[in-house]
N, C-alpha and C positions, 0 to 999 in steps of 0.2 A: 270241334276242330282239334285236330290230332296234329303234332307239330312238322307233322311232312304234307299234309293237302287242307285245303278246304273244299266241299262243295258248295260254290257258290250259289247254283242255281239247279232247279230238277223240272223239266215238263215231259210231257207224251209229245211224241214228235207228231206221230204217226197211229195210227188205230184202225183196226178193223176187225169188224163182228158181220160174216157171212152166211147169212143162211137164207139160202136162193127160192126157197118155195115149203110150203105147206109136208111135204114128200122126204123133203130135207130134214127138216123141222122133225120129222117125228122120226124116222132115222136115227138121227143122232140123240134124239132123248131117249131111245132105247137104247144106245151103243157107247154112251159118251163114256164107259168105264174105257172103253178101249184108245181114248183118247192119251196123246202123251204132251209133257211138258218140253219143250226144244229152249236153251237159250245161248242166244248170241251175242257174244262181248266184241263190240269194238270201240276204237279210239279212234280220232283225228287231232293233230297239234293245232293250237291256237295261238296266236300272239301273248307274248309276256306272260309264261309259264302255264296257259292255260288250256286246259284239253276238254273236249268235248268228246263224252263217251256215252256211247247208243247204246245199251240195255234194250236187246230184240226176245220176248217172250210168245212163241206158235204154241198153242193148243190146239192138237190137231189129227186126225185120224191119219196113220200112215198108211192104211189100205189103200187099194187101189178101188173107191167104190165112186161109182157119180153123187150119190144126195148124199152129200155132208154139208156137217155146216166147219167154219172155221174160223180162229181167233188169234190175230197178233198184235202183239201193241210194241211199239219203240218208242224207251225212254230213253230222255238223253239228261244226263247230267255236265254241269259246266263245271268243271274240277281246276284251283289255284295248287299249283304245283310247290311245294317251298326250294327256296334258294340251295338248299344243303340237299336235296334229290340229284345225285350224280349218277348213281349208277343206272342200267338199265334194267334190272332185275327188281331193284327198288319201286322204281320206275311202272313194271308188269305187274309187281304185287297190289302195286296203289288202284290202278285200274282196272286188273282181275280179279284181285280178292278184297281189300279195306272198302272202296267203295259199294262194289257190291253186296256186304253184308251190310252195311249200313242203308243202303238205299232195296235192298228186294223186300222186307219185309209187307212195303206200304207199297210196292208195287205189285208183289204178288193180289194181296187186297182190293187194285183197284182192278186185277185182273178177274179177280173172283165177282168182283159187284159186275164187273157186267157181261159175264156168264148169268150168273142172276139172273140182271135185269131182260138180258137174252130170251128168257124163257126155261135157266138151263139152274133151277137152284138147288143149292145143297151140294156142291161142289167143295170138295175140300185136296189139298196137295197132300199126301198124308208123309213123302217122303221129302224134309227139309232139305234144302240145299246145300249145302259146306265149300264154302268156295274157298275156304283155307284150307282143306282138303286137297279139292279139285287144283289147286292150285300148287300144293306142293308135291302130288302126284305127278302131276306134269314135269315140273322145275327142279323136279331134287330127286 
């Protein structure tokens, strides 16, 4: 707990691991270097300072080809916003950048087990994320 948020709570909203046939299947285990990482940050306001923020991660081949397979998973963390959070900027960092470094590591993870368990192992992201980066790239 850092004195501007806690995350309350963290689950998988949402989950899915696509691979439509046999044809698919071996497709993408020839091709999955070509696959990319996509991810989507959103919020929703909640009652009494607390927000609910969806962590959307697609592993996904951006070709235009029919036998792929595909992987998205939406995490949602339940974020207590603190009292002295006024501004809005404050506000974008808590939910674009602090939470996020604190919550992708084990999400990445659970994205990697089930690539795995998919059929798809030895999957590694080699290029980390910086959302403190990404985030003051944007902002500043």
């Amino acid at each position: 707990m850092c004195d501007k948020y806690k995350i309350l709570s963290k689950y998988i909203k949402d989950l899915s691991s696509e691979t439509p046939n046999v044809e698919s299947f071996l497709y993408t285990k020839s091709n999955i270097s070509k696959y990319e990482l996509d991810i989507d940050i959103n919020s929703k306001p909640l009652k009494n300072k607390l927000v609910e923020i969806n962590t959307t991660l697609k592993f996904h081949n951006k070709n235009q080809v029919e036998k792929k397979s595909y992987f998205e998973i939406v995490y949602a963390s339940i974020v207590k916003i603190s009292e002295n959070v006024k501004e809005k900027k404050d506000l974008q960092k808590i939910i674009l950048c602090d939470v996020q470094n604190e919550i992708f590591p084990g999400l990445e993870k659970i994205l990697i087990g089930i690539l795995t368990d998919s059929g798809f192992p030895g999957i590694k992201f080699d290029k980390k994320v910086d959302f403190t980066k990404l985030f003051n790239e944007k902002f500043n």
